[in-house]
C-alpha positions, 0 to 999 in steps of 0.5 A: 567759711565757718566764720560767717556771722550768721553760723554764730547766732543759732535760734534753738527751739525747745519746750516740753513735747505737745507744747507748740515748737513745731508752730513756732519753727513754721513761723520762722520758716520763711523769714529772709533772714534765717536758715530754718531747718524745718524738716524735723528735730535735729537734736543738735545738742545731744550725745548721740550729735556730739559723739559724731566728732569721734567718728571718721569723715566717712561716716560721719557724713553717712551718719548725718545723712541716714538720719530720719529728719534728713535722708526724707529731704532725699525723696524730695517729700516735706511729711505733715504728720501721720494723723493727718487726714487729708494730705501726709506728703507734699512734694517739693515744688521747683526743684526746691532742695538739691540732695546731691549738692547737700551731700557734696557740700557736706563731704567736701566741709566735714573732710577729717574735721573733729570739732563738733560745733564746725560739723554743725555749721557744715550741716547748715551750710550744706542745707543753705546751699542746697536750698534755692529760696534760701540762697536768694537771701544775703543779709543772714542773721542766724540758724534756727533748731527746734527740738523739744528737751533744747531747754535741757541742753542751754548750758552747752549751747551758750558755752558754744555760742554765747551770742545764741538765743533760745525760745523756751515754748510753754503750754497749759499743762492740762491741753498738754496732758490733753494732747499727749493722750490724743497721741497715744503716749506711753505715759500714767497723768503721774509720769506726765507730771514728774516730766513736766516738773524737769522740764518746767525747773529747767525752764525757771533756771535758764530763764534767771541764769541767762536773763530775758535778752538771751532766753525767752519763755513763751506761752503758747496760748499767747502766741495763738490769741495774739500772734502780730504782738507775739511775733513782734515781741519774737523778731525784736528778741532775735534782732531780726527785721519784722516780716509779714512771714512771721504770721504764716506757719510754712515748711520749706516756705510751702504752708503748713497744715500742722500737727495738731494732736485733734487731726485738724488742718489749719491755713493759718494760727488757730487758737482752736485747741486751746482749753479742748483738755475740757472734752479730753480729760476726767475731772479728777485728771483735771484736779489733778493738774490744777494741783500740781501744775496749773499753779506753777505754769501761772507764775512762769506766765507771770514772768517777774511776780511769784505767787499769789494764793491758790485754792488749796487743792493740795489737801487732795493728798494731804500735802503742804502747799508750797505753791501759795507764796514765796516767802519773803527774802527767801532766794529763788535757790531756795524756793527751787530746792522747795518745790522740787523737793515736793516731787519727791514726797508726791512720789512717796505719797503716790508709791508709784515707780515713775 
């Protein structure tokens, strides 16, 4: 049972939060090939998921089963965002997902097992059986996760599944700055910042240490501008059969209004948010983020080529910019260590407790 190819090849979705993951995992939703788990962020790979396998098999199964993401599949309801203005609940059409066999399934699999990675694939196994559109297809070959913060965690997904794949999902931080305030995060535009950084090296490493046949890094402005070649791009990454599903943002293979941070539904992929920070943000926010941001984001668009010269905004706080070219010869090691050290000094600068 374990030993199905498919539960080899997990698909993690990750990227820093407001950055279009959710997007991408509707697009896969309805592929014929994949088990999706659309409802909600797993966080497959965290410490509260792995500790888990230190409990007993009772309540393992009622720990996985009170999870939020999870137990709302019990009420038979797919929730599409609370800002939602028009429709925050659709109901499951058809009998779409048996919580009885879901449950049975999972209590009959986990049993006493220990092993964390099984206890994920007896997750999925449960959530394929007991989903009828999904056991019409045969020919599996994978499980896709999306959380953002997954690009934190690649190291263990590849120790475990070293045939895994990931997509990183990357956003102008000035929209993604734009959205987060839409939302209401608890956050200054300076704590933004030192997140996005993380998030941003963890990105850059795993993309030089995994290489581009294992770890994707895509733009989310690319992917609503051009989503036919994206997702061609997209199924090719992932070894699977091109389908017209893969331009139709679903959930449960139902259509998916969105969650945009603009209270707007959509039938479709839209580009309409893309560059909105201009309505959003105060100009000095968005000097701010041309400083500090925009030039780093610009090189993790341009895939292989460092820096070219920027306008030197940095004079904004009287520090060197680093962001105007890597120095020939010099290692990426090095140009790393560079650039996060001036987080550090931006904070001794700033005086700010972030």
């Amino acid at each position: 049972m374990f030993n199905e190819k498919w539960l080899s090849k997990p698909i993690l979705i990750g990227g820093f939060e407001k950055t279009g993951t959710n997007l991408m995992v509707s697009l896969l939703d309805n592929h014929p090939n994949l088990v999706v788990f659309s409802e909600g962020h797993l966080h497959l790979f965290s410490d509260s998921m792995i500790s888990t396998s230190s409990l007993d098999s009772h309540n393992k199964v009622k720990y996985l089963l009170e999870l939020p993401v999870i137990n709302r599949l019990k009420y038979g309801k797919i929730i599409f965002g609370a800002r939602s203005t028009k429709t925050k609940y659709i109901t499951f059409e058809n009998d779409l997902f048996d919580w009885n066999v879901f449950c049975d399934t999972l209590k009959n699999i986990i049993n006493n097992e220990s092993n964390w990675i099984k206890i994920i694939k007896a997750l999925y196994i449960a959530y394929y059986r007991a989903n009828p559109n999904l056991r019409r297809n045969k020919n599996l070959l994978g499980f896709v996760e999306s959380s953002p913060g997954n690009e934190i965690v690649a190291d263990l997904l590849y120790s475990f599944f070293p045939r895994g794949k990931m997509i990183n999902m990357v956003r102008d931080p000035r929209d993604n700055w734009a959205a987060w305030k839409l939302q209401g995060y608890d956050r200054t535009i300076w704590q933004f910042i030192r997140l996005w950084f993380i998030f941003m090296k963890s990105s850059i490493q795993n993309r030089f240490k995994f290489g581009d046949n294992r770890y994707l890094i895509q733009s989310y402005e690319e992917l609503v501008f051009h989503p036919r070649q994206v997702m061609e791009k997209i199924a090719f990454f992932l070894k699977i059969p091109f389908n017209e599903t893969l331009l139709e943002p679903t959930k449960h293979g139902l259509l998916w209004p969105g969650n945009s941070a603009y209270n707007q539904e959509f039938k479709e992929i839209s580009s309409n948010s893309v560059n909105k920070y201009k309505e959003i943000l105060s100009k000095s926010e968005i000097k701010i983020l041309d400083t500090y941001c925009v030039p780093l984001y610009k090189y993790i668009k341009s895939k292989n080529k460092m820096f070219r010269v920027f306008p030197p905004y940095t004079k904004y706080f009287g520090l060197m910019n680093i962001f105007t070219h890597k120095k020939r010869g010099a290692s990426v090691k090095k140009y790393l260590a560079d650039l996060f050290g001036f987080i550090v000094e931006l904070e001794a600068v700033r005086k700010i407790d972030i």
